[in-house]
N, C-alpha and C positions, 0 to 999 in steps of 0.2 A: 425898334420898328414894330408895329401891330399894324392887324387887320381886326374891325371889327365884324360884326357876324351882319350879313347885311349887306357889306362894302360886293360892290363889283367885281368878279371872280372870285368870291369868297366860298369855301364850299365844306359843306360838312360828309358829305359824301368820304368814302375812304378813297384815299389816295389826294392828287392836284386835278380836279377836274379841270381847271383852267390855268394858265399860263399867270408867273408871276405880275404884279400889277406894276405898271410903268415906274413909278415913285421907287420900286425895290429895284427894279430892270438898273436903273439910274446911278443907285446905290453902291450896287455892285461894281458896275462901270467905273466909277470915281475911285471904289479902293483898286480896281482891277490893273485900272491906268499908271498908277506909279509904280505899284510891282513889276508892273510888264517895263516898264521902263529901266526900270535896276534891273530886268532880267532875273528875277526872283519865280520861284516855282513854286505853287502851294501845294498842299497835301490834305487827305482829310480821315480821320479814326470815326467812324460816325457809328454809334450804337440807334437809339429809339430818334435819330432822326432819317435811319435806312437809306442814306445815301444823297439825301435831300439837298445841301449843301454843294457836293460836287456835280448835281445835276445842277441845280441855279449856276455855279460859275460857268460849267462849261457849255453851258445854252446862251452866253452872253457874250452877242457875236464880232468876230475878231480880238475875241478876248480868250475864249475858253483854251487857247494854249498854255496859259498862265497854269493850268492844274495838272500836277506830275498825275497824278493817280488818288486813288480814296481806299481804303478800306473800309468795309462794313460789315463790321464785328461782333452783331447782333446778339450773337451766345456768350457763353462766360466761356468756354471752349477755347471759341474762336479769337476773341482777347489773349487770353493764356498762346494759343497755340499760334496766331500768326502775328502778335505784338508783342511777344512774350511778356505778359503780365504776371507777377506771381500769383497761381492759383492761391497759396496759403492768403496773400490778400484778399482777394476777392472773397473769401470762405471767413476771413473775417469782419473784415465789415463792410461787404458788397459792392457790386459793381457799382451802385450808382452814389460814387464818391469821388471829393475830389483827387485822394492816392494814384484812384484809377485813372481819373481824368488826364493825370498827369501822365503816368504809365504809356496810356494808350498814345498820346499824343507824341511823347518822348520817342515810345518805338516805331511810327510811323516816319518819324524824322529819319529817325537809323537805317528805316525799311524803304528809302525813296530818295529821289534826286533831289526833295523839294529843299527849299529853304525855311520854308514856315510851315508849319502844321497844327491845325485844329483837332481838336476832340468835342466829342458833344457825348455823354451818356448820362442816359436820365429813364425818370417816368412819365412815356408822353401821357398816359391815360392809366385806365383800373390797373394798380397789382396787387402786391399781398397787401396783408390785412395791416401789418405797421410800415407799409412803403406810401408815403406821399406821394400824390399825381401831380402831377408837374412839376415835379424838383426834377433841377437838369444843371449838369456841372459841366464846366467848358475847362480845355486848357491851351494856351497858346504858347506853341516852342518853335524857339527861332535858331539857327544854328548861332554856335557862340555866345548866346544871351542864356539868362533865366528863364526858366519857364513861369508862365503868372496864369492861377486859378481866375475862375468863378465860378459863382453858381448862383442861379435865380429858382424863384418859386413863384411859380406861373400860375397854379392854382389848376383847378379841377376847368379845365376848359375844350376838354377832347383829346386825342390826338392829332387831330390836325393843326389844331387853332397851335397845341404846345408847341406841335415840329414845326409850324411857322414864327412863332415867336421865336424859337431858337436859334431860327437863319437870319434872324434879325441879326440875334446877338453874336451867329458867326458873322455876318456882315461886317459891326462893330469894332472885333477882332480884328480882319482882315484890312480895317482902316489903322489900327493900331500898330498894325506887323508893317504900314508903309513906313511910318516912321522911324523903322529902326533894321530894316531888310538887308 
């Protein structure tokens, strides 16, 4: 899913100045609808998309019971310390990896009632000097199943535009975890 720059509540502004657009509204609803039906609870580990993700589910309405809770683990800290991540990972080849992805994802599963749980940590926009902007790695863990990475490279498009494109790709997920809940 994309927004192009331009599109109708599209905004560069920091933050969602406007409410997601109908077509995502929609998207959600469709993966929302069969979880909720198996009774499945989602979760979310969310770093550079700050929380993004469990606000879209649970603004989608008669739907947002679906979401046990979110973490939003923005520090390497807070990773380590409420998802327990190994620091010596993270110190070695950085948060924004899929290890971690998996990590965060795995201990939010542990840390929650939910059944499925997403990860999202990435570079929405500028960091260091060899960090890539918009690389952003996802992981999706289902109780009893394997966990399955990704990761896209979204390119130098803002933080906004990144953290939108990447609730796309939690969206995606969240259609995938119907299939197997």
């Amino acid at each position: 899913m994309t927004r192009e720059s331009g599109e109708k509540g599209s905004t560069d502004a920091p933050g969602l100045a406007a409410p997601l657009p109908g077509d995502w509204v929609e998207a959600l609803r469709k993966v929302l609808v069969p979880l909720d039906a198996q009774g499945c609870k989602v979760a979310f580990a969310e770093s550079c998309t700050a929380g993004l993700a469990a606000s879209a589910v649970s603004g989608i309405e008669g739907l947002g019971h679906v979401l046990d809770c979110a973490f939003v683990t923005y520090s390497d800290n807070a990773k380590t310390r409420l998802l327990n991540v190994d620091p010596a990972v993270i110190a070695d080849i950085g948060a924004v990896s899929q290890p971690v992805a998996r990590a965060i994802a795995e201990g939010v599963l542990e840390r929650s009632a939910a059944d499925v749980a997403i990860s999202v940590t990435g570079f929405a926009g500028p960091a260091g000097p060899q960090d890539e902007e918009g690389l952003v790695h996802f992981a999706l863990a289902r109780t009893g199943l394997p966990t399955r990475c990704r990761v896209e490279h979204f390119g130098a498009l803002g933080v906004n535009r990144v953290r939108l494109a990447a609730l796309g790709v939690v969206i995606e997920l969240l259609g995938e975890a119907t299939q197997r809940c």
